[in-house]
C-alpha positions in Angstrom: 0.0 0.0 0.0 1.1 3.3 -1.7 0.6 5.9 1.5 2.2 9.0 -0.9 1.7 12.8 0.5 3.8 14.4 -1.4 2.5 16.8 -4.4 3.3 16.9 -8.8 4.8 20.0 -9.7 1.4 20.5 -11.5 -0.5 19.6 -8.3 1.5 22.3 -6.2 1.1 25.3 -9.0 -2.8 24.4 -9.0 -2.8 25.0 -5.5 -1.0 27.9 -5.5 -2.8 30.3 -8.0 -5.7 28.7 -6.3 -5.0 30.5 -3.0 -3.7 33.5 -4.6 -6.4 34.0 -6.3 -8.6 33.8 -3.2 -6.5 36.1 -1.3 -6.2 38.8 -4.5 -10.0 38.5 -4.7 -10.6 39.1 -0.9 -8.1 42.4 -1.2 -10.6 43.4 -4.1 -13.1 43.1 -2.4 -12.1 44.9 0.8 -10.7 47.8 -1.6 -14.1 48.0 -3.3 -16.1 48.0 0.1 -13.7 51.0 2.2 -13.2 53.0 -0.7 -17.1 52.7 -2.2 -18.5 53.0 1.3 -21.9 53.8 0.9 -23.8 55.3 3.8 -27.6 56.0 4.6 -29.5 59.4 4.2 -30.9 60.4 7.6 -32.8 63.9 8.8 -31.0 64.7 11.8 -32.9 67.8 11.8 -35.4 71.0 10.9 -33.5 74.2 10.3 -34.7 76.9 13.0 -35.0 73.6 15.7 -31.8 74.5 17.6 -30.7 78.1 18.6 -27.5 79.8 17.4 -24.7 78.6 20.1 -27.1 75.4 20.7 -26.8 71.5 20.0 -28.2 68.5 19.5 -27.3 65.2 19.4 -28.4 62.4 17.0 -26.6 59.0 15.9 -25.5 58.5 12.5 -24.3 56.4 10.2 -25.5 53.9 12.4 -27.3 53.6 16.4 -24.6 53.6 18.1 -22.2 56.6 16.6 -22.9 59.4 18.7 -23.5 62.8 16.8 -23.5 66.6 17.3 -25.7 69.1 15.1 -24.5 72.0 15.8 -25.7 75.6 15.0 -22.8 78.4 15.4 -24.4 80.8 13.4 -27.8 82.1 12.0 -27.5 79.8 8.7 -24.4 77.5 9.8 -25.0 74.3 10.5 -22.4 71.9 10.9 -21.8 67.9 12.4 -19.4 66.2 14.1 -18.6 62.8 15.4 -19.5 63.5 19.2 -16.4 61.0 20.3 -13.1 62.8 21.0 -10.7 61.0 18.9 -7.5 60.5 21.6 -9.8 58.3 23.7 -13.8 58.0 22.5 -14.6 60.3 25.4 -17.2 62.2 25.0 -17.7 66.0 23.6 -19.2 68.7 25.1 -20.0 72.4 22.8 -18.2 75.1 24.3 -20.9 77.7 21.7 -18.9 81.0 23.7 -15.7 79.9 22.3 -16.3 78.1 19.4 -15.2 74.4 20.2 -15.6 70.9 21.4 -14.2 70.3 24.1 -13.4 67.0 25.8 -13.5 66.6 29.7 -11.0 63.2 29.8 -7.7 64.6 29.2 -8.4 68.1 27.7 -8.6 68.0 24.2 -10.4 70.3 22.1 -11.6 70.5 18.4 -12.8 73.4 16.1 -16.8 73.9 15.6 -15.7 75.8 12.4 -13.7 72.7 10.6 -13.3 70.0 13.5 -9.3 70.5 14.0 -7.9 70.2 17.0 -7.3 72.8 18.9 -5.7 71.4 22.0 -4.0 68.0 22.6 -3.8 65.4 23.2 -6.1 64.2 20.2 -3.9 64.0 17.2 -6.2 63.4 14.8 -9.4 66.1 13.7 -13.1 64.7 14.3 -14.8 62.7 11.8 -17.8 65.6 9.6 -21.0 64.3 9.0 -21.9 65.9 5.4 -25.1 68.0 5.5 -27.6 68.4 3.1 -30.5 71.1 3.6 -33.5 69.9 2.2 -36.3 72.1 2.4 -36.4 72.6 5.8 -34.7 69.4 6.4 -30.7 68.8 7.7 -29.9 65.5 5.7 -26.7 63.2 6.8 -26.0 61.9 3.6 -22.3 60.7 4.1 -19.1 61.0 5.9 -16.1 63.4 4.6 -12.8 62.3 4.1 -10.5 63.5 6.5 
């Protein structure tokens, strides 16, 4: 009784474009899914429901991803990502002096553009892109940071 394990030369190449082509077609398809991201339209909002210097939180792109809608001016509206982005603590809207401001270790972003401000965060908070409707504040996306 032949007990053989060993592989052809034809055998082995088989196998080997066989796994390469698996993982080349899994890196395709994780390309195609972070770079072609698609994300849900949501009213977060009515224009006129907050005050200028006020806030209000919402969740978006999904349940769990805290929000800010804030309103720093009579027709500026702008949203952020309400987790600091040093630690995931949570933001608070300083309106008086224009920022975010995060209780943990200090930090502090920009209302205008979401940069930080203050350290230690490194990176700016994640925009939530707005689309006025009507009456209606839209979260149609994420920007690019």
């Amino acid at each position: 009784m032949k007990n053989d394990t060993s592989l052809s030369r034809r055998e082995f190449h088989g196998f080997s474009l066989a796994g390469l082509a698996a993982v080349a077609s899994g890196a395709c398809t994780l390309l195609l899914v972070r770079c072609g991201k698609s994300y849900p339209e949501k009213v977060v909002g009515k224009v006129g429901e907050i005050p200028v210097g006020g806030s209000k939180i919402f969740t978006y792109p999904t349940d769990v991803e805290p929000c800010f809608l804030l309103r720093p001016a009579e027709d500026t509206y702008v949203a952020y990502s309400r987790n600091c982005t040093h630690l995931s603590c949570p933001l608070f809207y300083q309106p008086d002096e224009g920022r975010l401001h995060c209780p943990c270790h200090g930090g502090a972003f920009s209302v205008a553009d979401g940069s930080v401000l203050q350290g230690p965060p490194r990176k700016s908070l994640p925009r939530v892109v707005l689309e006025r409707r009507g009456d209606e504040l839209v979260a149609t996306g994420m920007a690019k940071s």
